[in-house]
N, C-alpha and C positions, 0 to 999 in steps of 0.2 A: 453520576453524569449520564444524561442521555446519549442513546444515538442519534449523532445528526443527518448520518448519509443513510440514503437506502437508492436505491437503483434509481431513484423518480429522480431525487433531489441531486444525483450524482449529475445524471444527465443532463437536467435545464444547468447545471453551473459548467458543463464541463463542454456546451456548446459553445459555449462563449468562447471558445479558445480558437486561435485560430492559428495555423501550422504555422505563419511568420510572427506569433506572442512572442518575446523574448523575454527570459525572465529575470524577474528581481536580484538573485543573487543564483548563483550557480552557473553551470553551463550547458546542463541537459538544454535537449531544443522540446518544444512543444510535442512532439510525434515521441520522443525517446519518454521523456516525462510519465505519457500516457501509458507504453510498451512499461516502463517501471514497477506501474501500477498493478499492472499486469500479473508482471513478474512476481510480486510478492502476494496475489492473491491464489498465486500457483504456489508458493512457499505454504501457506494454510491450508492449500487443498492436497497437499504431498505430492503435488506433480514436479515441485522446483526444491525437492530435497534441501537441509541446511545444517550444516557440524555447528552445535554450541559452542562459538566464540568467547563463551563469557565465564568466571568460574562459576561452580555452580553454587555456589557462599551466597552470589551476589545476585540471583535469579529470583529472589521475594523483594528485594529490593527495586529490580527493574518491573518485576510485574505491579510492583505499588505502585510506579509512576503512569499505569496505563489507568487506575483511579481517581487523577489526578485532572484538572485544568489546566495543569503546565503543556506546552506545546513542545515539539521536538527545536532541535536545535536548527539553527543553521547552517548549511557549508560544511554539513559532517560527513565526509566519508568512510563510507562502509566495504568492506569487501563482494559484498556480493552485490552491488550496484555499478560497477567498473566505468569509470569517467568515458571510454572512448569499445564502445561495443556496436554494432554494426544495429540497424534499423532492420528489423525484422519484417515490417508491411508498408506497402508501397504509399501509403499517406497517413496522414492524421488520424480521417475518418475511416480507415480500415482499422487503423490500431484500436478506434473506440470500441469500433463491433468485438474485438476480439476481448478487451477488456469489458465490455457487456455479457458476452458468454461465459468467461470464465466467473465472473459475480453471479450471473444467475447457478453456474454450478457451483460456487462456495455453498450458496444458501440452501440449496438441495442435498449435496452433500453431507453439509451441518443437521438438515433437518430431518434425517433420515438417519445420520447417525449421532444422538445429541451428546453421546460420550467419546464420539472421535476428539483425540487431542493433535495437535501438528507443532514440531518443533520452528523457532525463531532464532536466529544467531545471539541474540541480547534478548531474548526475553523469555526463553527458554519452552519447554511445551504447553503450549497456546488453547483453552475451548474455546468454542464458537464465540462467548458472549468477551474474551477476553480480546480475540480475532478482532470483533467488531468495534472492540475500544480502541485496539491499536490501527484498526482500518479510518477509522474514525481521526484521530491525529495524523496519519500518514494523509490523508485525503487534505484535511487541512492544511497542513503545511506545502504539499504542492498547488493546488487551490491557492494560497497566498502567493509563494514563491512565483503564479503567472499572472495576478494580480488576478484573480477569478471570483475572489471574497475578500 
């Protein structure tokens, strides 16, 4: 499966949004969504630490599904996305810039170190190209969930 997202294709889709979107199923707002996003590209670059949730039996199992067409679920909560967490940047388009930053340091990161691994709560420790699969469905599925694609 290729990658869809890269910084270019993130941003023409992810202008479209606009801080009163409301989405499809859930309850994040448009500004939290994006801060999410975030969050979890600091989970891959080890700034957003994460304890393995999962046993470890079942850690080739969850990484087969990052090879996979399947999309992630709906309405699943996770612990480390907490339904009611305080808005870190004072609008939308601030949260974008921040989530632009922290992607251009994923890639630099990654590209500089290509045998850095980063743990996932379900999907256990993560390469870049594994990163990018699961960035790739995580992208999709908020993209959907604000009607963006």
């Amino acid at each position: 499966m290729a990658n869809r997202w890269n910084l270019e294709t993130i941003l023409e889709t992810i202008e479209k949004l606009d801080e009163n979107t409301k989405p499809e199923w859930g309850s994040m707002s448009a500004q939290r969504m994006v801060e999410h996003l975030t969050d979890t590209i600091r989970v891959a670059t080890g700034k957003n630490p994460q304890p393995l949730l999962i046993p470890e039996d079942k850690i080739e199992k969850m990484q087969g599904f990052l090879e996979t067409d399947k999309s992630m679920a709906r309405n699943v909560e996770v612990p480390f996305a907490p339904k009611n967490v305080a808005l870190r940047n004072e609008d939308t388009e601030l949260a974008i810039d921040e989530f632009v930053e922290e992607w251009i340091l994923f890639e630099d990161l990654y590209n500089t170190n290509p045998a850095l691994r980063a743990n996932h709560s379900f999907y256990g420790e993560l390469n870049f190209q594994q990163w990018q699969k699961l960035n790739d469905k995580h992208l999709n599925h908020h993209f959907e969930q604000f009607g963006l694609i």
